[in-house]
NUTORRO-560079 format. One line per field, with one value per residue (C-alpha): x, y, z; residue number from 1. Coordinates in steps of 0.2 Angstrom, whole numbers. Example, Ala and Ser with C-alpha at 12.3 -4.5 7.8 and 13.67 -1.06 7.14 Angstrom:
2
east: c(62:68)
north: c(-22:-5)
up: c(39:36)
seq: c(1:2)
***
This chain:
191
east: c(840:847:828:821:834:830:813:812:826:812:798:810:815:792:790:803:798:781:782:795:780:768:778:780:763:759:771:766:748:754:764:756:769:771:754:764:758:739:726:719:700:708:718:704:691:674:675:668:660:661:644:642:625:609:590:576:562:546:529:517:503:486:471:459:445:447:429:428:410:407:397:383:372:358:346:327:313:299:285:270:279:262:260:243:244:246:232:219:222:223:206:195:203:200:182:177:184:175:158:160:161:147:131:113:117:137:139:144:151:164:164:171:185:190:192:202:212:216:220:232:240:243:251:262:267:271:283:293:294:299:318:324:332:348:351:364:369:381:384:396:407:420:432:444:463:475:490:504:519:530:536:554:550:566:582:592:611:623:640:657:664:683:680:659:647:631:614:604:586:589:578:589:601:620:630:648:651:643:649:647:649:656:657:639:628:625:627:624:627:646:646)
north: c(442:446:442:456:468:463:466:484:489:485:494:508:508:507:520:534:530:532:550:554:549:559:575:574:572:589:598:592:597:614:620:626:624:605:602:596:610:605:619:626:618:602:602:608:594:594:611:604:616:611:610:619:614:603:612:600:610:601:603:599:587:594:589:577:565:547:538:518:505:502:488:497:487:496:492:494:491:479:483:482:492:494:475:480:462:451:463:461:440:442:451:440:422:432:437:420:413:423:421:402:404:418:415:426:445:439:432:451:455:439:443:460:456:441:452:465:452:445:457:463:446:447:464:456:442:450:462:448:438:456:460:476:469:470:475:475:488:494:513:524:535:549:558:572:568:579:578:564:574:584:576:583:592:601:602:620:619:631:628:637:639:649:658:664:654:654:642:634:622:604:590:578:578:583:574:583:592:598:599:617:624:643:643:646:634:618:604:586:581:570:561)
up: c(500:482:475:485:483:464:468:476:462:449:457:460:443:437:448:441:425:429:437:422:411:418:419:402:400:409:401:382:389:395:379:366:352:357:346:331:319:324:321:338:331:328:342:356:353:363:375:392:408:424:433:449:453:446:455:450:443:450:445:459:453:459:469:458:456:460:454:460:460:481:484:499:510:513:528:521:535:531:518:533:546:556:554:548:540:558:566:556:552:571:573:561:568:587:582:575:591:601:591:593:613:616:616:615:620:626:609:601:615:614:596:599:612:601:586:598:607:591:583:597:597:578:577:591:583:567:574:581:564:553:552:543:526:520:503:494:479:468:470:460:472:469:482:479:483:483:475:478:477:464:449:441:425:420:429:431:427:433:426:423:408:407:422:419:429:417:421:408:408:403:401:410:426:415:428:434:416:401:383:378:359:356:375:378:373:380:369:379:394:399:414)
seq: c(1:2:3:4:5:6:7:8:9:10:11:12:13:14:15:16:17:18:19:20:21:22:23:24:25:26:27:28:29:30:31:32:33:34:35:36:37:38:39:40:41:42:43:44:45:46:47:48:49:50:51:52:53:54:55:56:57:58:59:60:61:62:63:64:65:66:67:68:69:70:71:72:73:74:75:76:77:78:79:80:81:82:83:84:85:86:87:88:89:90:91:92:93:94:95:96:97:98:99:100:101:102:103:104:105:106:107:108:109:110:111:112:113:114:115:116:117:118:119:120:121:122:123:124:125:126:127:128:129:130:131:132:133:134:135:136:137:138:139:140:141:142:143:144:145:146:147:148:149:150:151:152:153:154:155:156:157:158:159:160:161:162:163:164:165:166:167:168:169:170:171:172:173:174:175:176:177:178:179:180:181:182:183:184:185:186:187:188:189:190:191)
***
């Protein structure tokens, strides 16, 4: 029981001390003839202003060009799109068919329905072995795309300085308070 009776007399004892200190301190702060014959430049070191508010200034970025290489296939249809080709292999091996089987007067006319069966049959049989091709190149596109958003280029600073609220542009984000020269101009920033 004595130690902690001991032990609240000591932080009793920390804690007046501490609130004695510290009224001191406010009144030494408070008196101006408590600077120890100071003069009032030496004694006022770096004058700070309270910031009241920190706007962005923000510069919106504008539509533009965005160029790339795009691989494209391309469908191209075959060279002989008649299949002019098949048709007329078709007619002269029909035609040769037909004059080998006719005979006398039947032999032209054999001749003739060879060369035009053939010939059908050829363009037919082309057709089904030609497929469009697909080629492949290399084409240089470019699309408009609009801006991304805004980018911060300057921040504006209002701040109060012995009782006048004045705003200034900075180049940076000053924090809670500003060091101010001649109570107007803003020096750097003191966060």
């Amino acid at each position: 029981m004595k130690k902690f009776a001991r032990h609240v007399f000591s932080v009793a004892i920390a804690a007046a001390l501490t609130v004695n200190l510290a009224a001191c301190n406010q009144q030494a702060s408070a008196d101006p003839s408590a600077d120890g014959g100071l003069t009032a430049a030496a004694q006022a070191g770096p004058q700070y202003a309270q910031v009241v508010s920190v706007t962005p200034v923000r510069h919106a970025d504008g539509d533009r060009q965005v160029c790339q290489d795009v691989v494209v296939n391309h469908t191209e249809p075959p060279k002989d799109q008649h299949h002019i080709a098949g048709t007329a292999i078709g007619a002269v091996a029909g035609g040769l068919l037909g004059h080998m089987i006719g005979h006398g007067k039947g032999n032209t006319l054999a001749t003739v329905a060879g060369a035009v069966g053939g010939g059908y049959a050829g363009n037919r049989i082309e057709a089904a072995h030609q497929h469009d091709q697909v080629v492949q190149s290399t084409e240089h596109q470019c699309k408009t795309v609009s801006g991304s958003g805004d980018r911060v280029v300057a921040y504006d600073v209002t701040y109060v300085y012995n009782g006048v609220q004045r705003t200034t542009r900075m180049d940076h984000d000053p924090g809670n308070r500003v060091q101010v020269q001649e109570g107007t101009t803003v020096v750097s920033d003191a966060r």
